[in-house]
N, C-alpha and C positions, 0 to 999 in steps of 0.2 A: 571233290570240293575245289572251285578254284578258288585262286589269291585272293580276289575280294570277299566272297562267301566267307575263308577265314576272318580278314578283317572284319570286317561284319560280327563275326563269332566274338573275335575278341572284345569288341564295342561292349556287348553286350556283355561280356563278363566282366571288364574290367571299371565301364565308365559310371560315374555318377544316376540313381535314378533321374535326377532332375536335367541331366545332359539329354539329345534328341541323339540316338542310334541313327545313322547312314541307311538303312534297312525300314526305318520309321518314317523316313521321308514325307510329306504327302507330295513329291511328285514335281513336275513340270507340265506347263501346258501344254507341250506337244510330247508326246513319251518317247523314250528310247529306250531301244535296247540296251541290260547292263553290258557294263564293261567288265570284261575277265579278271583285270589286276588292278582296277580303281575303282572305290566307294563310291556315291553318287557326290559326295560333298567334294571328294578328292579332285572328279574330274569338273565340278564349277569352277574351282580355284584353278585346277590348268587352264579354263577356258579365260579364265581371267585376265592370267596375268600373258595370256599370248594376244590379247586385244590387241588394236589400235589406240584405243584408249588410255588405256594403260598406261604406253609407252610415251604418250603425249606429258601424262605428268610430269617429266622430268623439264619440260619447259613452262612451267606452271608455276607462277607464284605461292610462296608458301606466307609470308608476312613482307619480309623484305621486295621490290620488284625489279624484276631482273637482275640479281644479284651478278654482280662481277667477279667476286671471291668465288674459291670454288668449296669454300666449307658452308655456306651458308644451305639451307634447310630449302628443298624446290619441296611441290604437292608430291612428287615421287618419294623424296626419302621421308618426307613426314607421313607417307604410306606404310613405307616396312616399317617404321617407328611403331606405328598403333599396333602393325601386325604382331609387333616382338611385344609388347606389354601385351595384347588380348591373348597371345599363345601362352604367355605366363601365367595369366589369368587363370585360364582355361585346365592347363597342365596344371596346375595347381588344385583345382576342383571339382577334377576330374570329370572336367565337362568335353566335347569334340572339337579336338583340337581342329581337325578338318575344317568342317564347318566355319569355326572361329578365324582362322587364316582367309577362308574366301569372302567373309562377309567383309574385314578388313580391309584386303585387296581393293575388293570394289567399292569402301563406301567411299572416296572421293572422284570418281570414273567423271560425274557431271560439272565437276567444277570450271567455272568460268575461267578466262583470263584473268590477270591482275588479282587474286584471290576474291576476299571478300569485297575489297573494293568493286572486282567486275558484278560480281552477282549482286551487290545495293543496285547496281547501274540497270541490269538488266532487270531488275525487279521492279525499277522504275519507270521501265519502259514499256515493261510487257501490260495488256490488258489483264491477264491471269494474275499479276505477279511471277517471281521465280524464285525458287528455294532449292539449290545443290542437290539434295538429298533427294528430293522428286525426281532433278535431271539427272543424277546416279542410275536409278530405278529407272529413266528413259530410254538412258544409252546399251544396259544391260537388257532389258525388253524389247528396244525396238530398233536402236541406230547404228547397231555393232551388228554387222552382218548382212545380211538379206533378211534375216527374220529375228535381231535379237540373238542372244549366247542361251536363250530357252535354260535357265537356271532355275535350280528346284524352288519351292517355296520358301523354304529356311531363311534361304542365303537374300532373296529378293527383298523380307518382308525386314533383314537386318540390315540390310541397305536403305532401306526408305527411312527406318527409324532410327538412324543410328544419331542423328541430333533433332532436335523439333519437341515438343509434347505427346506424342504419340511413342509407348513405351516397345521395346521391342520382343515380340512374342516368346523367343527363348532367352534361353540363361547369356548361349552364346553370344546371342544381337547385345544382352547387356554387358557381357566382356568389352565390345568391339566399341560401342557407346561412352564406354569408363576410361580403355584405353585411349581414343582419340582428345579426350580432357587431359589427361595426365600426361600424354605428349605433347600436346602442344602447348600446355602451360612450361612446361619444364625447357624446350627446345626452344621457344620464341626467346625465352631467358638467356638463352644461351647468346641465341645469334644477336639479340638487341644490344649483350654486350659486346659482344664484336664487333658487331657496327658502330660503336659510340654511340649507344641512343640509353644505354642504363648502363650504370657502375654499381659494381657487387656490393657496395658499402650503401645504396640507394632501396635495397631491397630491406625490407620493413622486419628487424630482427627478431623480433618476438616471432613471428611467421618461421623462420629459419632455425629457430631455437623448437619450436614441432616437427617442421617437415625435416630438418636437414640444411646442412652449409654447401653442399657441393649438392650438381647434375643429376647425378648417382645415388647420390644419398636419397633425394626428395624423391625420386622414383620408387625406392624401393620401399620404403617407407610409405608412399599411395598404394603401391601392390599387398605390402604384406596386412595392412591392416585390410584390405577389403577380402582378403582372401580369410585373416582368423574372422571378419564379422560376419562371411558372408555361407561359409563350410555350412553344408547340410540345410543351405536357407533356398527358399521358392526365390529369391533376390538378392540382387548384390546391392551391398550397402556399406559405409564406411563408417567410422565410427565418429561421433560430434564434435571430439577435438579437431579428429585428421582432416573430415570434410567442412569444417568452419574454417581450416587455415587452408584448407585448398581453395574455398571457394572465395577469401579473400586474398589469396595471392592471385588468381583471377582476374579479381576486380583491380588491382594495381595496375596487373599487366593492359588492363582497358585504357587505364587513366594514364597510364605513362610510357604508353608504345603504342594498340592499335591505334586513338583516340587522339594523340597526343598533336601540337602544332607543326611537328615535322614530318607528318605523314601527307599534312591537307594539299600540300602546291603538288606533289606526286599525284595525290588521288585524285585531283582536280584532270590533271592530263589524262591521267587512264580513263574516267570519266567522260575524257573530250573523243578520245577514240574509239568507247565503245558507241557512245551516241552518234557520233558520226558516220559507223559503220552499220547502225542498226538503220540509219533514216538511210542511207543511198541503197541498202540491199532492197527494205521494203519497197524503196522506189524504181532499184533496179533487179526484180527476183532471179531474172535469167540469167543477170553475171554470177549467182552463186554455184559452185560444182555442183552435178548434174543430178546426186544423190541428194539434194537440199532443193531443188525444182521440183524431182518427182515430190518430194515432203510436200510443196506448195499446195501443188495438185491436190493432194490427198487429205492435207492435216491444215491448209493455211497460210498464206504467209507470212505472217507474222509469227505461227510456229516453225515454221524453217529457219526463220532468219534469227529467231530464238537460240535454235538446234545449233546451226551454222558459228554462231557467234561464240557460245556457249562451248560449242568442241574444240575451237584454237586455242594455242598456248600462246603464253605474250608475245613470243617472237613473231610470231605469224601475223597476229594480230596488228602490230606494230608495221612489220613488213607489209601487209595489207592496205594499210592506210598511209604508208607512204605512197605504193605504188598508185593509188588512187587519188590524193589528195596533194603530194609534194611534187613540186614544178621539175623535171630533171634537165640538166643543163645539156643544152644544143649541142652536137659536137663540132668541132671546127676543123673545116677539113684544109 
């Protein structure tokens, strides 16, 4: 028997019926041979987190843009964030943790520049529209590689629905769904007061007096109640108090950080620079790298310049549109 076959064995003896065994798979579109010492879920999450993409996150807007401080929150650490709440999740209800960690990993892989800001922008622009979650599911199917990271069904179908209306087929995708709310309500909090845009005494106390007074507190607090309401259920769910004061600390956090009057003169630039770079590519397709031309060919221009746009981190992007748009001074010999 090898190392995986074990694991496998113990899946199945130790995990939840409502969790998906490694072994239960349905599969990938192009099959592979298994691997000796890793599950099928175990090796999505390798492929994952050794992307390009991936590693792009760390230049990636999380709320803040382009943060200067080095504690504040990029799309990378609000990635292990979601991954640490879904593994708790998960380890807790005895669902696959595997699984759970790679749907994680990857559900922010398609994120725009400038966060949400870049993707209103590019939604705006595109004739389809554009939604993160789609371009997640892009980058892991088609733009990472030669052919895509050809990742099982599980982990694809937790990726596309990990936000949107469309629910996500296992327990795990709903771990990874729950945890991405409960981090980044709790972590935007954090960094907003950091940055002087919220004081702790601003935060609505009756809400505080539910979830929790500290970081920490509110976390755990979102975990444990989903995990006593959610034991032995086809669903995870929270209970009426915890998910009414979650979903109105939420809506503050809309009203008085993403939303708010000190974000508009930033999002107005980032704004100026994705449209600026999405009108010159469409009009110039061959200056984008070569990988983004074949896309023309095949998928469109306006889906390349989509893709193209959609895979830089802000610095790039930034850098980008200087080097095309900003006059550089003659040198004087």
């Amino acid at each position: 028997m090898t190392i995986r076959e074990e694991l496998e064995a113990r899946e199945r003896e130790y995990l939840s019926p409502h969790a998906v065994c490694s072994a239960d798979s349905k599969g990938r579109v192009r099959p592979m041979a298994p691997c000796p010492l890793r599950t099928e879920f175990q090796r999505d999450r390798d492929r994952i987190l050794h992307c390009k993409s991936f590693r792009r996150l760390k230049f990636k807007t999380q709320v803040f843009i382009a943060p200067e401080g080095d504690h504040f929150r990029t799309r990378l650490t609000h990635t292990l964030e979601v991954s640490q709440v879904a593994r708790t999740l998960a380890r807790a209800l005895k669902l696959n943790e595997d699984l759970t960690e790679a749907i994680a990993l990857g559900h922010d892989l398609g994120h725009t520049p400038f966060g949400h800001s870049g993707e209103r922008s590019l939604n705006r622009l595109t004739s389809g529209g554009f939604r993160h979650n789609e371009q997640s599911l892009r980058v892991v199917e088609v733009l990472e590689g030669s052919e895509g990271l050809n990742l099982t069904w599980e982990v694809r179908d937790g990726i596309l629905k990990h936000s949107g209306k469309l629910k996500p087929e296992t327990l795990e995708g709903e771990c990874v769904a729950r945890a991405d709310r409960i981090a980044y309500i709790n972590h935007d909090i954090d960094d907003a007061i950091r940055a002087g845009v919220l004081r702790e005494f601003e935060i609505p106390q009756d809400l505080l007096r539910v979830l929790g007074e500290t970081h920490g507190q509110r976390i755990d607090t979102m975990i444990t109640d989903i995990v006593r309401e959610s034991a032995g259920q086809e669903h995870l769910r929270m209970s009426a108090p915890i998910q009414h004061a979650s979903d109105e600390l939420r809506s503050f956090l809309f009203d008085h950080v993403y939303l708010d009057e000190w974000r508009q003169a930033e999002e107005e630039k980032c704004d100026h620079v994705i449209v600026a770079l999405f009108e010159y590519f469409m009009e110039h397709p061959g200056k984008m790298p070569l990988e983004y031309v074949q896309i023309s060919y095949r998928d469109g221009t306006e889906r390349a310049v989509t893709d193209f746009l959609a895979c830089m981190s802000d610095r790039y992007a930034i850098r980008t549109y200087q080097n095309l748009f900003i006059p550089v001074s003659f040198p004087v010999i």
